[in-house]
C-alpha positions in Angstrom: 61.9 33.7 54.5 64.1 31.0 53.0 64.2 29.0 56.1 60.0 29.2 56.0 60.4 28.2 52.5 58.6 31.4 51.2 61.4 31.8 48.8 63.3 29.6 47.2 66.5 28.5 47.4 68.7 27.3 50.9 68.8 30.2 53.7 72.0 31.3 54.7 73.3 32.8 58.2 74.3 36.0 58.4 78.5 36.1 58.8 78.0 39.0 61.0 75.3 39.3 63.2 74.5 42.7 65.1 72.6 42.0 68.4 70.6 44.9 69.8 70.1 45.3 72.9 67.7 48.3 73.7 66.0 51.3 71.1 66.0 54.7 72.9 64.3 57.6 71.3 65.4 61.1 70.9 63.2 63.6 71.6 63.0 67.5 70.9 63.2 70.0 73.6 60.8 72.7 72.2 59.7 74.0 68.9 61.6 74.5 65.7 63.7 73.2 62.5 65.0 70.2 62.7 68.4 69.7 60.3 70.0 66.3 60.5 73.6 65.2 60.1 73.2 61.9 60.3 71.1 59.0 57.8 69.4 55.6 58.7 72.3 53.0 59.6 74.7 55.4 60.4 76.9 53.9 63.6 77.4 56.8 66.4 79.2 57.0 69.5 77.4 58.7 72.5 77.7 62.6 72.5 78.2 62.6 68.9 76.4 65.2 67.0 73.8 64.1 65.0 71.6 67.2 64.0 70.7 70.7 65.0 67.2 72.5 65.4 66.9 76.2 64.5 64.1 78.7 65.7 61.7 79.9 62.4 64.7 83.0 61.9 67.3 80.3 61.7 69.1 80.9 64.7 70.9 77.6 66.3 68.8 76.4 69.4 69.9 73.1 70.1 72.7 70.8 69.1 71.2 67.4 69.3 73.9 64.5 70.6 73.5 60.7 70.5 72.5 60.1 74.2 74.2 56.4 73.5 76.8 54.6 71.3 74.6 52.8 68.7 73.2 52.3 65.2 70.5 55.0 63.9 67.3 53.5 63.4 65.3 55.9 62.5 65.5 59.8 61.1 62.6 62.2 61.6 62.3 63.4 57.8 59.9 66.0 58.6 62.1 69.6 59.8 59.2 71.3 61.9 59.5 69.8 65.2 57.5 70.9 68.3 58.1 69.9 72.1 58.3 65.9 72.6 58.7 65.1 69.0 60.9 62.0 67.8 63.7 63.2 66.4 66.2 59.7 65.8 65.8 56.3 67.4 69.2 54.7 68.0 69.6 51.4 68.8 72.2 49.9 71.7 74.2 47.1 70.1 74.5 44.6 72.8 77.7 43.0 74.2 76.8 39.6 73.1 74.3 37.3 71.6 71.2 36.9 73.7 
């Protein structure tokens, strides 16, 4: 916003860019409670765990894992989940710049 002049001041770069390169979503298999373990900006590597959904008794039905090495974007806050619901974006960091 600096470099549009919308604030003031001189912009500066960023020391240490992140490039992404893709967003892939994460989506529930069926109904239930959705517990994360990870928060926003958290780095994973793929097959990391990163939540857990429970049936309504409490009873462990699926161990979510990072389907990719990435950054999480995004954390579904509400825990009742049904089939096809977003549980995390994560975002591929790319090899290089663009």
């Amino acid at each position: 916003m600096r470099a549009l002049k919308m604030l003031s001041g001189n912009p500066r770069p960023i020391e240490n860019p992140v490039w992404l390169d893709r967003v892939v979503d994460v989506l529930s298999d069926g109904p239930g409670i959705w517990y994360p373990l990870v928060k926003r900006g958290t780095y994973v590597q793929e097959g990391m765990k990163i939540g857990f959904v429970t049936d309504y008794f409490g009873k462990v039905t699926l161990e979510v894992r990072a389907p990719i090495s990435g950054v999480i974007f995004h954390v579904n806050a509400v825990p009742s989940l049904k089939k096809g619901d977003n549980i995390a974006d994560i975002g591929a960091i790319a090899a290089h710049a663009p």
